[in-house]
C-alpha positions in Angstrom: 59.2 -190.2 38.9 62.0 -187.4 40.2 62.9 -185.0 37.4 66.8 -184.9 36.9 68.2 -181.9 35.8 69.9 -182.1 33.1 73.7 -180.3 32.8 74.9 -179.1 29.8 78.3 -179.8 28.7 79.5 -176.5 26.8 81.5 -175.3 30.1 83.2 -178.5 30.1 84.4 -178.3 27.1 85.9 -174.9 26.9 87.7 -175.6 30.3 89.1 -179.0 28.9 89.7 -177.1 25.2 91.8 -174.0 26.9 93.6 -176.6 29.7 94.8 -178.6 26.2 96.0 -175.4 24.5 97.8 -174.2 27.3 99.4 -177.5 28.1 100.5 -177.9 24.1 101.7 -173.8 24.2 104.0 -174.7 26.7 105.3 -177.3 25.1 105.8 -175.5 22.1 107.7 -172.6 23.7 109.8 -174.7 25.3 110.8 -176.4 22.4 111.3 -173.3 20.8 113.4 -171.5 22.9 116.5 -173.4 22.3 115.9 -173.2 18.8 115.5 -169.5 18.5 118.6 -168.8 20.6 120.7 -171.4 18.3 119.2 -169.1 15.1 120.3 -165.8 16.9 124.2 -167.4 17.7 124.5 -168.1 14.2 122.6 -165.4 12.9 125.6 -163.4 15.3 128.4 -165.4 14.1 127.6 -165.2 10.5 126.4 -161.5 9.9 127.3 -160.0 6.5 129.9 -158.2 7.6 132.0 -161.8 7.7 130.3 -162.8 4.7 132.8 -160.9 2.1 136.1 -161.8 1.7 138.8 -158.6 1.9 140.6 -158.7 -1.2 144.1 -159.9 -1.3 146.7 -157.1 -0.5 148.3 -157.3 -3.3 145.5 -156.8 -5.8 145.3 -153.2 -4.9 142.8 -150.8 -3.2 139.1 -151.8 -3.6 137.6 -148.7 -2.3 139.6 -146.6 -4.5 138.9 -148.5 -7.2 135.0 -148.3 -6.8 135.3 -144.7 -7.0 137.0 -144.7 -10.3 134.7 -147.7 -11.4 131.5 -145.4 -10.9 133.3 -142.6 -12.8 134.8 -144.4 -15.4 133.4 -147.9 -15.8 129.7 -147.3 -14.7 128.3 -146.2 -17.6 128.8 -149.3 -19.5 129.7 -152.0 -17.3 127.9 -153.5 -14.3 129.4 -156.0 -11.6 126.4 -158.7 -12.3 124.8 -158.5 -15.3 126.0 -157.4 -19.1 125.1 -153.9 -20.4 127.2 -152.1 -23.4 129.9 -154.3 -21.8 130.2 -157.6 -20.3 129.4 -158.0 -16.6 133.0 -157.7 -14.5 132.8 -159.3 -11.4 135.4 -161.4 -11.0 137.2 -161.0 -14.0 140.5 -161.2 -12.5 139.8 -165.1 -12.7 139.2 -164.8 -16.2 141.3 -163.1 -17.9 145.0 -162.4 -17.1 146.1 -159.5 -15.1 148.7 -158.2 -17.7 146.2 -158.5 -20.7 143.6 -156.7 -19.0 145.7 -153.7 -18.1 146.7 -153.4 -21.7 143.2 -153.9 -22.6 142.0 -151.2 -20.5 144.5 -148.5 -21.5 144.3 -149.5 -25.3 141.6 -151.8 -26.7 141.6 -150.9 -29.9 145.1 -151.5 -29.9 145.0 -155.0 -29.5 141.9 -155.8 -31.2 144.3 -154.1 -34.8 146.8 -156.6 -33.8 144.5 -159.7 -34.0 144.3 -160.7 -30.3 142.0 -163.4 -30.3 140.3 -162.5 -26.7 140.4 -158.8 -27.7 138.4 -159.8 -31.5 136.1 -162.6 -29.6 135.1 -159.5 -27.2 134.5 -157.2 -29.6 132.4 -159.0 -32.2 130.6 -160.4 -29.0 129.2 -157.1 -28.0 128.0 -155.8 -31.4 131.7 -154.2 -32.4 131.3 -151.3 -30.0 134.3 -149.7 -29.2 136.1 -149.5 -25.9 137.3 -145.7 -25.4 140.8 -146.1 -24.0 142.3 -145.3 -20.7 145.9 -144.5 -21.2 145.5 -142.0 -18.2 145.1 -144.6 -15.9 148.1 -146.1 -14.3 148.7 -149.5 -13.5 148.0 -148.9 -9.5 144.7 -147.4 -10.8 144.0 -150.6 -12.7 144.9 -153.0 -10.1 142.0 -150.7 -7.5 139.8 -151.5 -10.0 140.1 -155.1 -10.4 140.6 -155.1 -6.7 136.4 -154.1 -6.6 135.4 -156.1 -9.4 137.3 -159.3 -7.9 135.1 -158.9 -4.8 132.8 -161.6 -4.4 129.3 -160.9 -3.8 127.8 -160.0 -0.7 125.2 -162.7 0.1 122.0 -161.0 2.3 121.7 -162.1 5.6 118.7 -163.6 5.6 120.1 -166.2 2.4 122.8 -166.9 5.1 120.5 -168.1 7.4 118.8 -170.1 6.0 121.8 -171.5 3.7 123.6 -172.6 7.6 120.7 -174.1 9.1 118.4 -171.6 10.2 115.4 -173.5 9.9 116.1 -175.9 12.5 113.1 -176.4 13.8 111.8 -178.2 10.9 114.9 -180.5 11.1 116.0 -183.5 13.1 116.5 -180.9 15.9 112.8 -180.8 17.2 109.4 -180.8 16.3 107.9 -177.7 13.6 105.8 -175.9 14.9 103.0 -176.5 12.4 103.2 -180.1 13.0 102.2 -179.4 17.2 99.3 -177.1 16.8 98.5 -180.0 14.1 98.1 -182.2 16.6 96.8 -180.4 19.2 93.5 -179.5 16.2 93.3 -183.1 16.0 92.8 -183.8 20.1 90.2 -181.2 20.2 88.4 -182.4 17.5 88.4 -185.6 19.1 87.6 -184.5 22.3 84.1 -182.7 20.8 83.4 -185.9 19.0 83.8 -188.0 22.5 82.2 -185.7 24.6 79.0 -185.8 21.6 78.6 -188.9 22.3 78.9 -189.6 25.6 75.9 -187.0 25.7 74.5 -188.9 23.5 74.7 -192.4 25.3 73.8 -190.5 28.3 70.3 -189.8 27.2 69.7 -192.8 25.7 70.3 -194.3 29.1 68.4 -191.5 30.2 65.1 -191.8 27.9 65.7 -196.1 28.9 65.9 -195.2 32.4 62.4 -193.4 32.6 64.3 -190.2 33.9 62.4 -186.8 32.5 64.2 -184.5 30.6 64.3 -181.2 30.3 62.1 -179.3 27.3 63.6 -176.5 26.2 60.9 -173.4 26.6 59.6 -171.6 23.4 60.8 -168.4 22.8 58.9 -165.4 22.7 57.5 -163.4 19.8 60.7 -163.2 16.9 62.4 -160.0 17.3 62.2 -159.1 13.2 57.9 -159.7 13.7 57.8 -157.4 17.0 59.8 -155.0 14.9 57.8 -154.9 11.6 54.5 -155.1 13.9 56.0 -151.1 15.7 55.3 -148.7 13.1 56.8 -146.2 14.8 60.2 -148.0 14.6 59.5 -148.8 10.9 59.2 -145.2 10.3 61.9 -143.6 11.9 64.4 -146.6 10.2 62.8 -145.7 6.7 63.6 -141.6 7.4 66.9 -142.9 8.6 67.4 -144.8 5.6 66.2 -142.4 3.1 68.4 -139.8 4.5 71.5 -141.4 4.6 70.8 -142.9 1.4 70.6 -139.2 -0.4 73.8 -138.1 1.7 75.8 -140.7 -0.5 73.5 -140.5 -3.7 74.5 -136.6 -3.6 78.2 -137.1 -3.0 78.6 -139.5 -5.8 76.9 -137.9 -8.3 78.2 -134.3 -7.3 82.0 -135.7 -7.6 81.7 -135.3 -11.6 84.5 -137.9 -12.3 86.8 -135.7 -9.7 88.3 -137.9 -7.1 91.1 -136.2 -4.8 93.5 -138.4 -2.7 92.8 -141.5 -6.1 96.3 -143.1 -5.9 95.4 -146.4 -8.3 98.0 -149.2 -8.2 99.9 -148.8 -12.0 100.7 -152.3 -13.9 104.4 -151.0 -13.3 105.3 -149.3 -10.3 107.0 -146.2 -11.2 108.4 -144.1 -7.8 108.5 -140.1 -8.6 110.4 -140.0 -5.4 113.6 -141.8 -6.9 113.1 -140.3 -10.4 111.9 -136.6 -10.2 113.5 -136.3 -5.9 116.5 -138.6 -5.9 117.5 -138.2 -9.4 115.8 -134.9 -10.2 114.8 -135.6 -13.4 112.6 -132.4 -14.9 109.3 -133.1 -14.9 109.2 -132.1 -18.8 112.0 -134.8 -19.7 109.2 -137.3 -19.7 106.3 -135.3 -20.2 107.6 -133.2 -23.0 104.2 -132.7 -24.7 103.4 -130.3 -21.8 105.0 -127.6 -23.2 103.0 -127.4 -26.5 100.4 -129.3 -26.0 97.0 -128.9 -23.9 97.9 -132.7 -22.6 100.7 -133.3 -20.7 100.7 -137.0 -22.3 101.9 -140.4 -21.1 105.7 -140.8 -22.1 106.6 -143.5 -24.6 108.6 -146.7 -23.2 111.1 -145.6 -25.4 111.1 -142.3 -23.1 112.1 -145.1 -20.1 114.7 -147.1 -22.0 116.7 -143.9 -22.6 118.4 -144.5 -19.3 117.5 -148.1 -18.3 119.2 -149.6 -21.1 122.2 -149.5 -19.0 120.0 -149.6 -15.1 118.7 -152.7 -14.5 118.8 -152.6 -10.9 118.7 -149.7 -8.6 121.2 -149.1 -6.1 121.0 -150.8 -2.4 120.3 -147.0 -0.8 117.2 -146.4 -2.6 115.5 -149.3 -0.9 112.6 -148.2 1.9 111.7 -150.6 4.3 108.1 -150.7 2.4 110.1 -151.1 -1.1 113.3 -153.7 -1.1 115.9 -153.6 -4.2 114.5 -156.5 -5.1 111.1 -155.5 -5.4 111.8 -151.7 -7.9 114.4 -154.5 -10.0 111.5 -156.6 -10.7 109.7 -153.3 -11.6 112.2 -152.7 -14.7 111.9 -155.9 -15.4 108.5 -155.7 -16.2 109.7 -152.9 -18.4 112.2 -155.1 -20.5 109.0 -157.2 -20.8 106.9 -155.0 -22.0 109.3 -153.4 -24.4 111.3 -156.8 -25.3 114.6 -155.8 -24.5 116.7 -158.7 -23.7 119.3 -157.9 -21.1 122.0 -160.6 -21.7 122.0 -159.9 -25.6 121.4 -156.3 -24.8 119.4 -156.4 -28.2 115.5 -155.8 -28.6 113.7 -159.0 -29.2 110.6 -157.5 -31.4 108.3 -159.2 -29.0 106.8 -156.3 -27.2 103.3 -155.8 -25.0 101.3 -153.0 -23.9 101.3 -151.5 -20.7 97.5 -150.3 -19.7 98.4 -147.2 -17.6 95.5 -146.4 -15.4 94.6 -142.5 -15.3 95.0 -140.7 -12.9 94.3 -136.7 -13.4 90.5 -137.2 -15.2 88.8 -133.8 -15.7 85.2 -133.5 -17.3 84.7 -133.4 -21.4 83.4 -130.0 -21.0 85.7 -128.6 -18.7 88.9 -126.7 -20.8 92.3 -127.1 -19.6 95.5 -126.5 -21.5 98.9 -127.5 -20.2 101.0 -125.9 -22.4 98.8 -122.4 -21.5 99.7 -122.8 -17.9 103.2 -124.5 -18.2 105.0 -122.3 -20.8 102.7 -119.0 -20.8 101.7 -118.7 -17.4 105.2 -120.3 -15.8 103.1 -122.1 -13.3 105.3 -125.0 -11.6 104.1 -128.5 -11.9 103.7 -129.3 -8.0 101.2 -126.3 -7.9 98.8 -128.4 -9.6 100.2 -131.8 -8.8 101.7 -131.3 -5.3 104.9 -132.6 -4.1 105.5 -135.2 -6.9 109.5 -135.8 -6.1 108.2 -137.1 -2.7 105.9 -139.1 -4.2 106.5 -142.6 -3.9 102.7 -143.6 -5.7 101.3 -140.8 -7.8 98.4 -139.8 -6.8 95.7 -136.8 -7.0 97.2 -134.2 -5.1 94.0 -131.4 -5.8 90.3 -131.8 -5.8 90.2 -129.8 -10.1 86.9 -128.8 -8.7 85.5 -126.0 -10.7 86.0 -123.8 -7.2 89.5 -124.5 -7.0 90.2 -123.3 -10.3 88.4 -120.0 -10.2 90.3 -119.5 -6.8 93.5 -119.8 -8.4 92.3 -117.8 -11.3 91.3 -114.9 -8.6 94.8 -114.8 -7.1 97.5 -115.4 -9.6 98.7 -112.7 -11.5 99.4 -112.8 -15.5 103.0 -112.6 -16.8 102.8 -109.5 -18.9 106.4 -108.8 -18.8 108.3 -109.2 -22.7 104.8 -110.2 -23.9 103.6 -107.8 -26.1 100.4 -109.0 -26.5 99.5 -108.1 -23.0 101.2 -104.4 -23.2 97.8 -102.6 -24.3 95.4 -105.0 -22.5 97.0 -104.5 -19.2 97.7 -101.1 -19.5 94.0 -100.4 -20.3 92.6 -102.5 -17.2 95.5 -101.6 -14.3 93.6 -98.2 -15.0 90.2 -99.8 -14.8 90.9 -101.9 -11.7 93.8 -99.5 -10.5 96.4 -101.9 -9.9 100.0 -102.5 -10.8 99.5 -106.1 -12.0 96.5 -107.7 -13.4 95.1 -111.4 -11.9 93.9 -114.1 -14.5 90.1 -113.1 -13.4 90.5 -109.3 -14.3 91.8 -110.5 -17.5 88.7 -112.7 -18.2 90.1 -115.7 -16.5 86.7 -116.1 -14.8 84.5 -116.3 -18.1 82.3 -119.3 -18.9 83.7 -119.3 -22.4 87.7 -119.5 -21.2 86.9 -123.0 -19.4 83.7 -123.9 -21.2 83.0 -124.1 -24.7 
């Protein structure tokens, strides 16, 4: 009987699989080419510079009146959203002009005179009292409702999609999605039609009398050859054990100390906006620092000082990792967790923790005392805590290994000046160690007992 060799049909089918991809990617592209230059016209013809309207001539100057708006205004009124005061985007439809500009330059005055908008408003927002303007004139006024009349500016990306932008899922052409569907499907098919024709084929094969190939054993298993070397077995083990101890050591010499840890907090609070952009002192939140040996986590209540009245941050401190939209879901986690209600601008009672993950975690018998270092010693929080105002995620800046500290100890020199504790004391050991000015170490800063106790 003559032996037939028998041909495998793997080639086959990854010549007919990448023939079929290439032939459906070209028809994709094609499709999508006209599609993608259709997005880009309108993405060109409605750009968000078209997307405001300019403000009526008449109604004053809108960029003059934003500047008196963030002097005057800002503090309790926002365009979109109420704070102290209603929100006053496009109040100018609302109300009329006259009564505004009376309203503006005298409040009080109409709410003694029983003006029923000027009562309604002020028992609306919990009787507080409108300071009154009388040094604004009535062109200031009219700038001022010139920006607040402004509508909106929509984002680019809404405007988009809003006009059509996703055309390829429309009547248009075909998605996408839907092609590379179908082209799954056909090579599924086609491996379920080529299985069988093998399959038929040796049937007709074993029918025919035609002798197929056996597939030859294999040789010794390569795990059994490698157990069966002992040399082999014995270098892996030293291998093993050594690299083993490596990371055994490392881990248990960190002692809880872990430079570069930059954990992900339930809230993401940026340093770089608050203590760089802002340049809020350090010790505004962190007030225990200055008496205490912890610097302390500050109180919600700390936050709501300011973001009573910010519940958004401005469109220039947006990154292109962090949008607007992204830090004003951050403080709204905050109203959350403290239960402040933004449109009644009234705590709600309902409030829930926030489980701050640590960040700065010395050892129980290492000493450290902030308020020592801080106040006493006049050593600047980035010394310890590097750069914080560029800080965008808080994170260890220094290893707090025992070395480091004694280091520091060894070089910095004690503030003895109008501290007449340290008159005697330094003037006794400057003569010991003949020097002008004393480091921590030469006053005892080195000591087991100062760190250890």
């Amino acid at each position: 009987m003559k032996k037939v060799k028998y041909r495998h049909s793997a080639a086959r089918i990854v010549l007919l699989s990448v023939s079929l991809f290439f032939s459906f990617n070209t028809l994709v592209n094609a499709q999508d080419s006209p599609l993608a230059e259709e997005q880009d016209r309108q993405e060109t013809v409605q750009g968000p510079e078209e997307s405001s309207v300019e403000a009526e001539a008449s109604s004053g100057d809108a960029a003059a009146g934003k500047e008196i708006f963030n002097t005057l205004c800002a503090a309790c009124h926002k365009l979109d959203g109420n704070s102290i005061g209603p929100a006053l985007r496009g109040v100018g439809e609302r109300r009329d002009t006259e009564w505004l500009h009376e309203w503006i330059k005298n409040s009080q005055a109409l709410i003694a005179a029983g003006d029923e908008q000027a009562v309604e408003i002020f028992n609306e927002y919990n009787q507080v009292a409108m300071p009154p303007f009388p040094q604004l004139s009535d062109s200031d006024i009219d700038n001022i409702l010139a920006y607040v009349n402004q509508p909106k500016a929509v984002p680019q990306e809404q405007v988009v999609t809003a006009t059509g932008g996703d055309t390829a899922q429309g009547g248009g052409g075909v998605s996408t999605d839907i092609l590379l569907g179908i082209l799954a499907f056909v090579l599924l098919m086609l491996l379920v039609i080529l299985y069988l024709v093998n399959k038929t084929l040796r049937r007709f094969a074993v029918a025919s009398g035609v002798e197929l190939p056996v597939k030859e054993k294999r040789g010794k298993p390569i795990w059994k050859a490698f157990v069966e070397n002992q040399f082999l077995v014995i270098v892996t083990a030293v291998i093993l054990v050594l690299v083993g101890s490596y990371f055994a050591y490392g881990w248990m010499m960190q002692v809880g100390v872990d430079q570069g840890y930059q954990p992900i907090q339930p809230i993401h609070f940026s340093h770089r906006i608050h203590a760089g952009e802002n340049q809020i002192e350090c010790k505004f939140c962190h007030s225990s620092a200055r008496v205490s040996k912890t610097s302390g986590i500050p109180s919600l209540n700390v936050c709501m000082n300011c973001h009573k009245s910010i519940s958004e941050v401005a469109e220039a401190t947006a990154t292109e990792e962090y949008s607007k939209e992204f830090y004003d879901g951050e403080i709204a986690k905050l109203y959350d967790a403290v239960g402040w209600d933004v449109s009644q601008q009234a705590y709600t009672g309902e409030t829930e923790p926030v489980k701050w993950i640590r960040i700065h975690n010395l050892p129980d018998f290492a000493y450290f005392n902030h308020s020592q270092h801080v106040e006493v010693g006049g050593i600047a929080c980035q010394t310890c805590h590097g750069p914080v105002e560029e800080m965008e995620i808080m994170y260890q800046n220094a290893p707090l290994t025992m070395g480091w500290c004694v280091n520091c100890h060894r070089e910095t020199n004690v503030r003895t000046a109008g501290n007449e504790y340290y008159e005697k004391v330094h003037e006794e050991l400057s003569k010991k160690y003949e020097v002008e000015e004393l480091t921590v170490a030469q006053m005892g800063g080195i000591e087991c007992a100062k760190c250890h106790y």
